[in-house]
Jmol script that loads the backbone (N, CA, C; Angstrom):
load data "model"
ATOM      1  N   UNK A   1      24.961  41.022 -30.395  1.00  0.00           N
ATOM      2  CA  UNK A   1      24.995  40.223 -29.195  1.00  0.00           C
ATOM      3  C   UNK A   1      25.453  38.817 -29.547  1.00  0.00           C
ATOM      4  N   UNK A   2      26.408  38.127 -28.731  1.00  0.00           N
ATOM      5  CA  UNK A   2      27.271  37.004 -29.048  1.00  0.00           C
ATOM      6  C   UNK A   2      25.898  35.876 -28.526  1.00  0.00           C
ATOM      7  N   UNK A   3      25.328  34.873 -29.035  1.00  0.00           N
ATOM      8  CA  UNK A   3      25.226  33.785 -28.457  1.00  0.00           C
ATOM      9  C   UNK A   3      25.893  32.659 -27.548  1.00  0.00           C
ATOM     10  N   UNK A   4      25.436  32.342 -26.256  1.00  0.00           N
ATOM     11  CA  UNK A   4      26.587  31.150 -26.009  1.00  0.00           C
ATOM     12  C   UNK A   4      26.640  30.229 -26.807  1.00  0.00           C
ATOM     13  N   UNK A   5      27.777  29.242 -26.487  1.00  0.00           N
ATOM     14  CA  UNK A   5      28.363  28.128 -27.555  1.00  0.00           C
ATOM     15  C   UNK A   5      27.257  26.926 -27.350  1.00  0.00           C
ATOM     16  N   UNK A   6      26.831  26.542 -28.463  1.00  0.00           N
ATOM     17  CA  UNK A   6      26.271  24.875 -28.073  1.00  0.00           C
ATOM     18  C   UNK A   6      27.282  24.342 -26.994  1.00  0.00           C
ATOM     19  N   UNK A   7      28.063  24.263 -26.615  1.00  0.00           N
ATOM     20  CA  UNK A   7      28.692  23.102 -25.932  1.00  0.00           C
ATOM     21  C   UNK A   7      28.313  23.433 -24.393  1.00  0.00           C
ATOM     22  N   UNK A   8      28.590  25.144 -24.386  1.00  0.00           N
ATOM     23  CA  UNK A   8      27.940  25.450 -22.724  1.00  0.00           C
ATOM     24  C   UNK A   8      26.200  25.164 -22.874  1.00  0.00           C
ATOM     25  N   UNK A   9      25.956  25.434 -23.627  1.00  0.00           N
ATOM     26  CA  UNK A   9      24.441  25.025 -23.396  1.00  0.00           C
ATOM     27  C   UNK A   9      24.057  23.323 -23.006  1.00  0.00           C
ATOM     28  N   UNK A  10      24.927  22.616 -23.370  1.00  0.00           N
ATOM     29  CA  UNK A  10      24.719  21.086 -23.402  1.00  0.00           C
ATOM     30  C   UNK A  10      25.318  20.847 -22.260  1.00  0.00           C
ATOM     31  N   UNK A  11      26.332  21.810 -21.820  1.00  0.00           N
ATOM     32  CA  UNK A  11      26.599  21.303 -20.046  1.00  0.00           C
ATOM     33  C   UNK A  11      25.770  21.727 -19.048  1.00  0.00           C
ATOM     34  N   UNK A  12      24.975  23.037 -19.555  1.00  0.00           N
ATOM     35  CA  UNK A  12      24.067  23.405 -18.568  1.00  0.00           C
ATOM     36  C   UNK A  12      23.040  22.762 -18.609  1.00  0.00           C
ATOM     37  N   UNK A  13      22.814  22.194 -19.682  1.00  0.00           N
ATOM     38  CA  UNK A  13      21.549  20.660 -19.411  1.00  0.00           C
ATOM     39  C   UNK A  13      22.063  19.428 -19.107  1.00  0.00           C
ATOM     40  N   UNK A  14      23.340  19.145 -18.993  1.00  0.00           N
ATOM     41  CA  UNK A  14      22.998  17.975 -17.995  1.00  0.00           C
ATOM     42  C   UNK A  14      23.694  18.294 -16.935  1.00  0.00           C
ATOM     43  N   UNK A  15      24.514  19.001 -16.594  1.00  0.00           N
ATOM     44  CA  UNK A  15      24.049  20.037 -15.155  1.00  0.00           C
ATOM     45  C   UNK A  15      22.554  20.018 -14.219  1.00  0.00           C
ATOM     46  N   UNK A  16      22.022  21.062 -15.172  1.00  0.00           N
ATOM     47  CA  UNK A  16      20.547  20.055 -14.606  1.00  0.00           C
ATOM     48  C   UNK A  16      19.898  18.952 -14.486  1.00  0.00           C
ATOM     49  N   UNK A  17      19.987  18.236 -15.272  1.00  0.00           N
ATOM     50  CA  UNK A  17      19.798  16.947 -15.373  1.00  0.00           C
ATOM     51  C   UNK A  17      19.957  15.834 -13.847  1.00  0.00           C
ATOM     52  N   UNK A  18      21.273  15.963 -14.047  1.00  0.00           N
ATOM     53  CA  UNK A  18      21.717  15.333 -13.322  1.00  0.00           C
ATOM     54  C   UNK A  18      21.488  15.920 -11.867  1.00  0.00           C
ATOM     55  N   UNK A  19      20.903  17.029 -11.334  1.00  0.00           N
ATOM     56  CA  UNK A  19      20.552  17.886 -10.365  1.00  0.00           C
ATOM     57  C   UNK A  19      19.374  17.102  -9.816  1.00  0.00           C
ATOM     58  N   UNK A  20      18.467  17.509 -10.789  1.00  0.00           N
ATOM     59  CA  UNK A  20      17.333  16.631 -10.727  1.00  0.00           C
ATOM     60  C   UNK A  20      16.761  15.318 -10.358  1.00  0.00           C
ATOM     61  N   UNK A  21      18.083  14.376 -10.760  1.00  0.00           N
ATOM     62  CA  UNK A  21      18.094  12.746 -10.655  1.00  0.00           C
ATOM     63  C   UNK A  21      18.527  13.010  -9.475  1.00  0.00           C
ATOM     64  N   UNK A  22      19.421  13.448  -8.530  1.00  0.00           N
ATOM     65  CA  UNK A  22      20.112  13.722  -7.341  1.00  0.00           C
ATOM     66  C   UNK A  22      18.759  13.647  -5.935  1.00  0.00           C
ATOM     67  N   UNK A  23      17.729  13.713  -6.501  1.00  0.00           N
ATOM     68  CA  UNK A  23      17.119  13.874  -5.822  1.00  0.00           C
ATOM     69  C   UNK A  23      16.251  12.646  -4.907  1.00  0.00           C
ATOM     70  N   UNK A  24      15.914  12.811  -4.070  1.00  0.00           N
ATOM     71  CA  UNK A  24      15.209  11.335  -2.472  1.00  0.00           C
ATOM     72  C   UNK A  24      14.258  11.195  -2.722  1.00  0.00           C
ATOM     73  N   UNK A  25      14.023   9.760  -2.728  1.00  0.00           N
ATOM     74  CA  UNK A  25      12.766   8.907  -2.767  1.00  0.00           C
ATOM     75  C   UNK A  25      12.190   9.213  -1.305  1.00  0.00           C
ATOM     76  N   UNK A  26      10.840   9.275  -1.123  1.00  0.00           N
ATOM     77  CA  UNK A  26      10.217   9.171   0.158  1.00  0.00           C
ATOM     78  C   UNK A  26       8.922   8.420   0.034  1.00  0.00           C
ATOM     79  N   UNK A  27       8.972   7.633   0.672  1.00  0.00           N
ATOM     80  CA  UNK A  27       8.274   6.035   0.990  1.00  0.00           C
ATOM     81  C   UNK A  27       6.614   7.318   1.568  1.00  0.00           C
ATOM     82  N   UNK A  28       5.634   6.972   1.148  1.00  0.00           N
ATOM     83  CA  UNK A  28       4.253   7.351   1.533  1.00  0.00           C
ATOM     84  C   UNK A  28       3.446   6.092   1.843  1.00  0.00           C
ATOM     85  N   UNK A  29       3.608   5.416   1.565  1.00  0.00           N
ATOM     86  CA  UNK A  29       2.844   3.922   2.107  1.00  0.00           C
ATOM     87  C   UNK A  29       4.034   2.819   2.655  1.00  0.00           C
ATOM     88  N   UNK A  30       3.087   1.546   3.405  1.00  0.00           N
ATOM     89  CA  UNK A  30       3.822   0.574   3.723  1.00  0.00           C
ATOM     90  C   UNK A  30       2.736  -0.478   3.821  1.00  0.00           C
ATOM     91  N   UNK A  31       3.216  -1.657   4.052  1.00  0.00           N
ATOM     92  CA  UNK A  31       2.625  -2.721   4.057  1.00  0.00           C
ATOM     93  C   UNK A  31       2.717  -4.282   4.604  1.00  0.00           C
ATOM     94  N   UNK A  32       1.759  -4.657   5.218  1.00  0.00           N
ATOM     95  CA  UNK A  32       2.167  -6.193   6.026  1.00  0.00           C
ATOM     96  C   UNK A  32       1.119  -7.275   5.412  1.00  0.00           C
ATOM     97  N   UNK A  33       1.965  -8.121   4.934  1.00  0.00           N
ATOM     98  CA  UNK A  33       1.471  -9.539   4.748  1.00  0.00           C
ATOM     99  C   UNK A  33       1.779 -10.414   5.614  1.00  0.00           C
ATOM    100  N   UNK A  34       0.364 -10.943   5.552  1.00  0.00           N
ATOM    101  CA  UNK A  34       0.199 -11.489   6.733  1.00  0.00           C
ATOM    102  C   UNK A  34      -1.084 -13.070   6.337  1.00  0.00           C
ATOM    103  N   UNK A  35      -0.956 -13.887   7.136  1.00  0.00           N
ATOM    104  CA  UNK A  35      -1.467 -14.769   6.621  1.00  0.00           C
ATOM    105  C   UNK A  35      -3.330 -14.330   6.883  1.00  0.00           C
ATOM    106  N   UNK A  36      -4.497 -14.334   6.275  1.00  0.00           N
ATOM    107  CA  UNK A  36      -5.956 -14.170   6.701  1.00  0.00           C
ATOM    108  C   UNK A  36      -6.210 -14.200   8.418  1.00  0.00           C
ATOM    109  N   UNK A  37      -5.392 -15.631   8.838  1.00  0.00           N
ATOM    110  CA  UNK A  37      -5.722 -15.796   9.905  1.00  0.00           C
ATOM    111  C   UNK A  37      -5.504 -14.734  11.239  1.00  0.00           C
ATOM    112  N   UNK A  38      -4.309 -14.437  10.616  1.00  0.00           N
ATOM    113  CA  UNK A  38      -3.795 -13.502  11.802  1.00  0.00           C
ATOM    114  C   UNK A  38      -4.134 -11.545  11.452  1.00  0.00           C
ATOM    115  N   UNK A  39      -5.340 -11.524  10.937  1.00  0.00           N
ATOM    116  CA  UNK A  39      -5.730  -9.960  10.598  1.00  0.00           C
ATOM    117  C   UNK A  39      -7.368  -9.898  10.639  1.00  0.00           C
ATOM    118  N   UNK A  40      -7.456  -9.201  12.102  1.00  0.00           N
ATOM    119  CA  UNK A  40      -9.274  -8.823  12.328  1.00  0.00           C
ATOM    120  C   UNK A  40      -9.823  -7.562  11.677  1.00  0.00           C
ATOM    121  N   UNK A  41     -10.286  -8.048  10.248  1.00  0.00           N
ATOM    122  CA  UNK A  41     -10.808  -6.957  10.136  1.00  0.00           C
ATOM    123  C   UNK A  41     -12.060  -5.993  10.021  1.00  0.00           C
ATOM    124  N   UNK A  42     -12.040  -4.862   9.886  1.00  0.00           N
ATOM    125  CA  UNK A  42     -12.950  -4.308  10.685  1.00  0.00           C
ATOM    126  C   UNK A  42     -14.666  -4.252  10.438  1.00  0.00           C
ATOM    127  N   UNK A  43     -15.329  -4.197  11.627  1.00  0.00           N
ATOM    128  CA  UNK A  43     -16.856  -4.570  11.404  1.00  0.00           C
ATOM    129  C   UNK A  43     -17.832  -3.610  10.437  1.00  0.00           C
ATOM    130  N   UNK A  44     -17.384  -2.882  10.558  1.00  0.00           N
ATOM    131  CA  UNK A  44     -17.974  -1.191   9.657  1.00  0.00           C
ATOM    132  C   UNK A  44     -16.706  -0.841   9.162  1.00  0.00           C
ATOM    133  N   UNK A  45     -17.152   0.070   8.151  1.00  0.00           N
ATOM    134  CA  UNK A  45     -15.807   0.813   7.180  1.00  0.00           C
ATOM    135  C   UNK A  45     -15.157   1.665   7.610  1.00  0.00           C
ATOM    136  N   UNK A  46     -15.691   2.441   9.018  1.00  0.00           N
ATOM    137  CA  UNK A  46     -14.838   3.639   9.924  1.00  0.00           C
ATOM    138  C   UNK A  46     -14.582   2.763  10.860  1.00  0.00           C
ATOM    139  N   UNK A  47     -13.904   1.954  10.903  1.00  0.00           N
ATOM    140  CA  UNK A  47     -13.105   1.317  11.838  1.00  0.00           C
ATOM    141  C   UNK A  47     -12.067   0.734  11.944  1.00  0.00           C
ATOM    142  N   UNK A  48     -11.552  -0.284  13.195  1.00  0.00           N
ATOM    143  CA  UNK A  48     -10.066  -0.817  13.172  1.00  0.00           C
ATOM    144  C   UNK A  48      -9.766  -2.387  12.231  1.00  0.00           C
ATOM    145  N   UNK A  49      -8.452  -2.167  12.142  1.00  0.00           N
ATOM    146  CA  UNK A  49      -8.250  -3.243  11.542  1.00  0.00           C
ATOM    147  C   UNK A  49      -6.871  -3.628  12.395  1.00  0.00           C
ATOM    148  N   UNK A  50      -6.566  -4.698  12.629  1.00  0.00           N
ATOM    149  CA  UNK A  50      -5.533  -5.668  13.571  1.00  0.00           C
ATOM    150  C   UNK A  50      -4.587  -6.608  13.005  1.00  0.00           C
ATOM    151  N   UNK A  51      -3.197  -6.457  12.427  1.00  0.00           N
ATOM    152  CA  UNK A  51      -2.689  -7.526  11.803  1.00  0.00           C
ATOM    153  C   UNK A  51      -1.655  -7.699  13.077  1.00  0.00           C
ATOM    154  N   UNK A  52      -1.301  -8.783  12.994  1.00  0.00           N
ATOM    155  CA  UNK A  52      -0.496  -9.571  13.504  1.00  0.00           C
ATOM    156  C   UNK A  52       1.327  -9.677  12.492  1.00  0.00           C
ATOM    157  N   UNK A  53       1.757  -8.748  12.642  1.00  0.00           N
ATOM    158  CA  UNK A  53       3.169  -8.653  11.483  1.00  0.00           C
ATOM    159  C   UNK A  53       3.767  -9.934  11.798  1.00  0.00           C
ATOM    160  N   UNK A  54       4.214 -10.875  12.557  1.00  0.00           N
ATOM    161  CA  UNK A  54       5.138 -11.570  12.735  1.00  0.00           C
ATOM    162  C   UNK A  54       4.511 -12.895  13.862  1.00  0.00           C
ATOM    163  N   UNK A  55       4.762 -13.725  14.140  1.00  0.00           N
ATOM    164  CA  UNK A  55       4.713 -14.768  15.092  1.00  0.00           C
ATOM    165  C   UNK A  55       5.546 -14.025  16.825  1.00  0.00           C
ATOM    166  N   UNK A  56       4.861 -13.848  17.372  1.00  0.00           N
ATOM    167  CA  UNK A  56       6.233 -13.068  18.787  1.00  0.00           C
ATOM    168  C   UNK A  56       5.685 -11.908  18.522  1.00  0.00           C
ATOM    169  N   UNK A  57       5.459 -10.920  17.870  1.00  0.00           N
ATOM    170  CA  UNK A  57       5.303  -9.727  17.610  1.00  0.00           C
ATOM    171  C   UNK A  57       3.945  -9.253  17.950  1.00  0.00           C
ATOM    172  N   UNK A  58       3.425  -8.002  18.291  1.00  0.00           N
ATOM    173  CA  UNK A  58       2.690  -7.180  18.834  1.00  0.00           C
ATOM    174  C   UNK A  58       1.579  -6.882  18.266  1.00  0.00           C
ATOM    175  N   UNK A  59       0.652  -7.125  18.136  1.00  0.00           N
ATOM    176  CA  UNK A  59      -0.693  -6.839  17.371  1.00  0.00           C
ATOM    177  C   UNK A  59      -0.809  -4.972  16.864  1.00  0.00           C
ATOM    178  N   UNK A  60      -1.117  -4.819  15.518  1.00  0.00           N
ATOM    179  CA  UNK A  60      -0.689  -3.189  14.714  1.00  0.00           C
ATOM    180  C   UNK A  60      -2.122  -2.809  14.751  1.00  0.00           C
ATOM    181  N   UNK A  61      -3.107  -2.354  15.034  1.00  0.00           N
ATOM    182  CA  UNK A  61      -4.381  -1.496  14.890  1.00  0.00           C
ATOM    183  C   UNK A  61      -3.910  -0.593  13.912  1.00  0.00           C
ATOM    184  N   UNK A  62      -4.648  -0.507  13.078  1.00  0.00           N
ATOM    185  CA  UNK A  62      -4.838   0.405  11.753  1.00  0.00           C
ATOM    186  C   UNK A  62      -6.193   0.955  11.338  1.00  0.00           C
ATOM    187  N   UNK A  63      -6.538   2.347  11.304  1.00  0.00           N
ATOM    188  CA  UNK A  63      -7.733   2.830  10.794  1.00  0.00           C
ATOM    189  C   UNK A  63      -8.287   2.124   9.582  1.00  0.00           C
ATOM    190  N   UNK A  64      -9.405   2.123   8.929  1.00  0.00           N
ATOM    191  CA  UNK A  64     -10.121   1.771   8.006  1.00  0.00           C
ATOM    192  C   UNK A  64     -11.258   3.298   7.466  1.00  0.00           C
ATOM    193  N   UNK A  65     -11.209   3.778   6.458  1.00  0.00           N
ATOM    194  CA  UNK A  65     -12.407   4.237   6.101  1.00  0.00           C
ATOM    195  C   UNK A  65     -13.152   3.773   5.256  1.00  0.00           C
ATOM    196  N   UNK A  66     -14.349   4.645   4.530  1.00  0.00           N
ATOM    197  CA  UNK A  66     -14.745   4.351   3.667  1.00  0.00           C
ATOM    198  C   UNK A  66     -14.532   4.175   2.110  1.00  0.00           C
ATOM    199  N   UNK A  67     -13.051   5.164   2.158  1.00  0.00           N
ATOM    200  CA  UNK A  67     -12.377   4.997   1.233  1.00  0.00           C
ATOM    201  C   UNK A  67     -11.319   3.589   0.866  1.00  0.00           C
ATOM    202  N   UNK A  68     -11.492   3.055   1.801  1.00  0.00           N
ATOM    203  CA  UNK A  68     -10.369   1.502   1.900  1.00  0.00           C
ATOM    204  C   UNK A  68     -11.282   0.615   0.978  1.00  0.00           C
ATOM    205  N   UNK A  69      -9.976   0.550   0.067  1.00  0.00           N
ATOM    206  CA  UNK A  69     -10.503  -0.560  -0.662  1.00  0.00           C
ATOM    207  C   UNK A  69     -10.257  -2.253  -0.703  1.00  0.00           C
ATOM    208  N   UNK A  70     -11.069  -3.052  -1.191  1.00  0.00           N
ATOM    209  CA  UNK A  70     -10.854  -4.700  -0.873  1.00  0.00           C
ATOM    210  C   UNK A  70     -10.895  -5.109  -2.158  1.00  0.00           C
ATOM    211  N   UNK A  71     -10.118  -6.129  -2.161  1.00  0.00           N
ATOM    212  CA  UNK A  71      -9.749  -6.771  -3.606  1.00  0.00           C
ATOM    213  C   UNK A  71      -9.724  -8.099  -3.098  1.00  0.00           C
ATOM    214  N   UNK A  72     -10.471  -8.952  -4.216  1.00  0.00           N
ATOM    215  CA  UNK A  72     -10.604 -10.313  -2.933  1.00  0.00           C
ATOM    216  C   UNK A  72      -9.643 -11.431  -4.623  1.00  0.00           C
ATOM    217  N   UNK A  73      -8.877 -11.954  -4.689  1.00  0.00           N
ATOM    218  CA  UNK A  73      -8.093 -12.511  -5.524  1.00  0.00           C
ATOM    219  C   UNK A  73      -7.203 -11.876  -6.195  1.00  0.00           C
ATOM    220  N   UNK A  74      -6.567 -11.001  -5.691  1.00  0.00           N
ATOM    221  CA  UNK A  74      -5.652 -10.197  -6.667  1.00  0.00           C
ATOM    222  C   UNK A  74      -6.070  -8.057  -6.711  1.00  0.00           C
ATOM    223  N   UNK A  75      -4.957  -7.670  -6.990  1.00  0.00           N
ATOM    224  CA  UNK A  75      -5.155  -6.406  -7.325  1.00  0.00           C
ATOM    225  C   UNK A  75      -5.698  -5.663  -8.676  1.00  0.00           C
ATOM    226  N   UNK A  76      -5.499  -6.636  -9.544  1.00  0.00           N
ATOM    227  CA  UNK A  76      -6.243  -6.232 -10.863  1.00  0.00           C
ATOM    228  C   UNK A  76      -7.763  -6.698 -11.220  1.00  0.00           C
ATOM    229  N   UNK A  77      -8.580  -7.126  -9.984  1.00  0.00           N
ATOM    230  CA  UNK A  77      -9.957  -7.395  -9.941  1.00  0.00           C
ATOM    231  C   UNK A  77     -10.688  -6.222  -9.143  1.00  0.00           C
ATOM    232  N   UNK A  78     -11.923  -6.181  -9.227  1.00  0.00           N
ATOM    233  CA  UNK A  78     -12.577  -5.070  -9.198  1.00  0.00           C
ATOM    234  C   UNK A  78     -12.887  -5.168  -7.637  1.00  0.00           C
ATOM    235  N   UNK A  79     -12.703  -3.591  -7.200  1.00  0.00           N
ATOM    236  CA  UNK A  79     -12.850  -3.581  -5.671  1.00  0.00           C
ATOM    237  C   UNK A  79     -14.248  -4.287  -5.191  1.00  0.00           C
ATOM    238  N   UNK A  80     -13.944  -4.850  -3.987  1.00  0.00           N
ATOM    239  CA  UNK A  80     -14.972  -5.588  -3.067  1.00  0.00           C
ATOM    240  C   UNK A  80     -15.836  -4.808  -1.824  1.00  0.00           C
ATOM    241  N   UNK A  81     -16.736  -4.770  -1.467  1.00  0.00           N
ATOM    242  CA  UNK A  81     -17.565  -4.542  -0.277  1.00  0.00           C
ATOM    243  C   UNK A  81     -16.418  -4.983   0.870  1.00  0.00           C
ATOM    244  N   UNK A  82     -16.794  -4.681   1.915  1.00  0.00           N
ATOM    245  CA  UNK A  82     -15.942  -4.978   3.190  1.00  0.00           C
ATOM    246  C   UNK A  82     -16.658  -6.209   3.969  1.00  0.00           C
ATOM    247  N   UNK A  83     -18.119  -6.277   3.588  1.00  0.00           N
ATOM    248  CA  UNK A  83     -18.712  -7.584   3.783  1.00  0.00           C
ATOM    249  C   UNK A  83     -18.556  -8.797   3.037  1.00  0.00           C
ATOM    250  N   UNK A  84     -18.412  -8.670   1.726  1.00  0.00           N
ATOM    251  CA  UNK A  84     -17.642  -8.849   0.814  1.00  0.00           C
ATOM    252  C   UNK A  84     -16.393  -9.966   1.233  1.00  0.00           C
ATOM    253  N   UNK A  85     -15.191  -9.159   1.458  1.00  0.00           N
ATOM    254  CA  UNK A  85     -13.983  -9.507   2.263  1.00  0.00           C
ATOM    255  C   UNK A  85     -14.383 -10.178   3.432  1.00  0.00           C
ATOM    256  N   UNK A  86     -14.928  -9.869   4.188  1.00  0.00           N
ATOM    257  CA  UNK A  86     -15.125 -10.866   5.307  1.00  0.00           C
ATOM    258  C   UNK A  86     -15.585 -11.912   5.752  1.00  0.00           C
ATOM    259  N   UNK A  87     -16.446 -12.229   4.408  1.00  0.00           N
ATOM    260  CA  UNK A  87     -17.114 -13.436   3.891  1.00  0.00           C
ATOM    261  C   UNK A  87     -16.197 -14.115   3.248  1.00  0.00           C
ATOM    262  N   UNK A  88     -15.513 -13.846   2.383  1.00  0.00           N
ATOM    263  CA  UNK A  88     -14.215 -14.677   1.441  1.00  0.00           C
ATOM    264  C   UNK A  88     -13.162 -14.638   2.369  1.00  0.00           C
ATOM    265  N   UNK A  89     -12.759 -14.169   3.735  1.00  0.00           N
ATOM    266  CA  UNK A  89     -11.457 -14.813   4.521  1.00  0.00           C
ATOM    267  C   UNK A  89     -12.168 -15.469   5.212  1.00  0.00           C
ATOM    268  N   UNK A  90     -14.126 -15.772   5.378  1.00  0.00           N
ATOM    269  CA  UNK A  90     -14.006 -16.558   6.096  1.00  0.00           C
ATOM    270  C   UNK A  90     -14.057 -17.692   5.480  1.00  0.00           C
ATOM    271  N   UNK A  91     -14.499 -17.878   4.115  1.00  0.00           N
ATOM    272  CA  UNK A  91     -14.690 -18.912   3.332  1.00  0.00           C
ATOM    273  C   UNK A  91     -12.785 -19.627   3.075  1.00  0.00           C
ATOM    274  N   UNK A  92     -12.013 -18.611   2.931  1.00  0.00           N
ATOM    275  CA  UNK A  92     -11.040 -19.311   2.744  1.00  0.00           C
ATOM    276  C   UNK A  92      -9.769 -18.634   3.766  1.00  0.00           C
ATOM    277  N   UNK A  93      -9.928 -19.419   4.749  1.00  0.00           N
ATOM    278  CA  UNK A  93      -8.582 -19.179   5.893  1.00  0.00           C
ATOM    279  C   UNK A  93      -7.508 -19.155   5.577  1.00  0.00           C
ATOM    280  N   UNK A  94      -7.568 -20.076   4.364  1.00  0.00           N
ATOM    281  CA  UNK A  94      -5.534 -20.741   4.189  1.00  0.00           C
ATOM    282  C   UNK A  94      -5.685 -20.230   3.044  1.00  0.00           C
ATOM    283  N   UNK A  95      -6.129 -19.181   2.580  1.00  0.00           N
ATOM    284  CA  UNK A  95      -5.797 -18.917   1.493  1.00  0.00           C
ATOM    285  C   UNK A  95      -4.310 -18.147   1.892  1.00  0.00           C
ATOM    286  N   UNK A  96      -3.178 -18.224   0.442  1.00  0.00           N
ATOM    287  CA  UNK A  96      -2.224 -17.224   0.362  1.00  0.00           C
ATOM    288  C   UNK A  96      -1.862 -16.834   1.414  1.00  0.00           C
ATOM    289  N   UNK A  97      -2.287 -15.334   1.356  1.00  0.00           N
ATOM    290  CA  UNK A  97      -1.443 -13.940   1.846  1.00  0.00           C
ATOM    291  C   UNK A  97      -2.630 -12.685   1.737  1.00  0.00           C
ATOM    292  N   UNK A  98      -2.654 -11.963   2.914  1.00  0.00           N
ATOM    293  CA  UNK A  98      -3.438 -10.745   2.872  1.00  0.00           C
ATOM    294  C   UNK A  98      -2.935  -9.620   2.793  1.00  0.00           C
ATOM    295  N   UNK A  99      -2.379  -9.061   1.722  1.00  0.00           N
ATOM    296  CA  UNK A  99      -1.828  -7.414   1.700  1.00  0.00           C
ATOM    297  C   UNK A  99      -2.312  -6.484   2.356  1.00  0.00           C
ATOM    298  N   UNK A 100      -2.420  -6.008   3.349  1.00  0.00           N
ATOM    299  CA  UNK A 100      -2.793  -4.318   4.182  1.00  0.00           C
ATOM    300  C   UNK A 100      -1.786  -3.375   3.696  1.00  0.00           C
ATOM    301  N   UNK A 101      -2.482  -2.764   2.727  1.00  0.00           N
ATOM    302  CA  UNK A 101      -1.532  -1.084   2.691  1.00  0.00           C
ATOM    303  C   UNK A 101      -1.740  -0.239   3.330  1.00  0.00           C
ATOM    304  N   UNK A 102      -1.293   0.443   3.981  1.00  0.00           N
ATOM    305  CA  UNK A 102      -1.681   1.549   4.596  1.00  0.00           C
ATOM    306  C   UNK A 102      -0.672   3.067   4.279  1.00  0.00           C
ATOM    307  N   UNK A 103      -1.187   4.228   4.264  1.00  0.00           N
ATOM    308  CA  UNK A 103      -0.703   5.532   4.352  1.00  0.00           C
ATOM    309  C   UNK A 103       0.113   5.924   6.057  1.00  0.00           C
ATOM    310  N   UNK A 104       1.747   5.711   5.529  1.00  0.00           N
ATOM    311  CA  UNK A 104       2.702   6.080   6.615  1.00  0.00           C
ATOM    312  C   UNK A 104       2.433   7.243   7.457  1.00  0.00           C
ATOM    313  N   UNK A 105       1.857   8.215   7.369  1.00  0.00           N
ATOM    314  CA  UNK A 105       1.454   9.343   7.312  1.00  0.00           C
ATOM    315  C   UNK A 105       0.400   9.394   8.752  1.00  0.00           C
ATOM    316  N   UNK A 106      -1.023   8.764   8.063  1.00  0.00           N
ATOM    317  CA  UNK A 106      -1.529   8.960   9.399  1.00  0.00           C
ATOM    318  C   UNK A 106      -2.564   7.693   9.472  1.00  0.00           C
ATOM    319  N   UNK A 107      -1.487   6.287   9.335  1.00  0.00           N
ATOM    320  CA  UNK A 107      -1.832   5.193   9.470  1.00  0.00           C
ATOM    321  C   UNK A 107      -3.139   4.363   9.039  1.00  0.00           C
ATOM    322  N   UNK A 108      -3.851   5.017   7.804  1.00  0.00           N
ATOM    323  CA  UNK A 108      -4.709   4.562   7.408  1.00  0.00           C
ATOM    324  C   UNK A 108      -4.695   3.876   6.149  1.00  0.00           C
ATOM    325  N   UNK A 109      -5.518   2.465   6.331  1.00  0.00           N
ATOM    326  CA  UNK A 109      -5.193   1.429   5.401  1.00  0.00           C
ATOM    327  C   UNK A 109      -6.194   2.033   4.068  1.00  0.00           C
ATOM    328  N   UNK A 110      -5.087   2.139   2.757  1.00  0.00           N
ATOM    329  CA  UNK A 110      -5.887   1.831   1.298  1.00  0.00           C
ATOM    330  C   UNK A 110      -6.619   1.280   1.155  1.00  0.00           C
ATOM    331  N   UNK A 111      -5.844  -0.144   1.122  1.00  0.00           N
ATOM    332  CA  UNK A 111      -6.253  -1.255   0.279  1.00  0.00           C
ATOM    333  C   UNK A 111      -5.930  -2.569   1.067  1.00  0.00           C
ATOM    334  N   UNK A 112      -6.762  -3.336   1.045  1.00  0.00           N
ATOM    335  CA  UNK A 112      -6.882  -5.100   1.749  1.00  0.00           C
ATOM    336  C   UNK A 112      -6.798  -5.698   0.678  1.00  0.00           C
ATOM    337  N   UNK A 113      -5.828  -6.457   0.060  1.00  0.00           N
ATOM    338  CA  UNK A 113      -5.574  -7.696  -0.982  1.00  0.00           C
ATOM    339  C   UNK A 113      -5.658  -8.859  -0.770  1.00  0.00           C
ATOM    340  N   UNK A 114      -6.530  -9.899  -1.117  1.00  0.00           N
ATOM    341  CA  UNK A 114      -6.722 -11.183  -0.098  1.00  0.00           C
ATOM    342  C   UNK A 114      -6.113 -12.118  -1.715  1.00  0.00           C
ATOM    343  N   UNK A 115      -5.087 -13.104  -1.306  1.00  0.00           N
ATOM    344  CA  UNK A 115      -4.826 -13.282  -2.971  1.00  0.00           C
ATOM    345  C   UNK A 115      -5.086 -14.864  -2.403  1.00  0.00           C
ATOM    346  N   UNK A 116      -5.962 -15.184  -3.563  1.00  0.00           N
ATOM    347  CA  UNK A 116      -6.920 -16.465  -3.449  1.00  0.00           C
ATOM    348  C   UNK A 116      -5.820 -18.110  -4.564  1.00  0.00           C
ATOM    349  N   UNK A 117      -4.697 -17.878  -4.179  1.00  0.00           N
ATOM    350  CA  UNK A 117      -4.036 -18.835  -5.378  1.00  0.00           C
ATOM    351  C   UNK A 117      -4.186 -20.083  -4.542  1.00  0.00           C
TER     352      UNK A 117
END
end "model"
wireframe off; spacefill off
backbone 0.3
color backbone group
């Protein structure tokens, strides 16, 4: 029995290769920053949360569970209580920028990033 040639074997891998790379990104999350002031968020952990995307623009309601996490100075600090968070945007209004991530899917927020610079 003949073996194929190294050389067809090296086209049929990057044949594949390149098949593979060919392939679509699909976005599963999204996200609005937004200044503290303009995002109510929610009173209990199964509830809404309200950002304000833009100045002119339409107020976004977004689920919250218990799985949503809060990060109060950054994303590489250890998750926060949701009382937590609501105590530190009220302590600091002008802080930064508030990250809301949420799952495109079925509109429920991850993660709240309140970045304290």
């Amino acid at each position: 029995m003949k073996l194929p040639s190294p050389r067809l074997i090296v086209a049929v891998a990057c044949l594949a290769v390149a098949a593979a790379a060919d392939a679509t990104l699909t976005s599963v999350e999204n996200a609005y920053e937004s200044s503290p002031r303009d995002v109510r968020l929610p009173i209990v952990e199964s509830g809404l949360l309200t950002v304000l995307p833009c100045s002119g623009c339409q107020p976004v309601s977004l689920r919250t569970t218990a799985e949503t996490l809060y990060f109060i100075g950054g994303p590489d600090k250890e998750p926060a209580s949701l009382a937590d968070m609501r105590e530190a945007v009220q302590r600091a209004p002008s802080a930064e920028s508030l990250l809301v991530i949420y799952r495109l899917e079925d509109k429920v927020v991850t993660r709240v990033i309140l970045d304290l610079r």
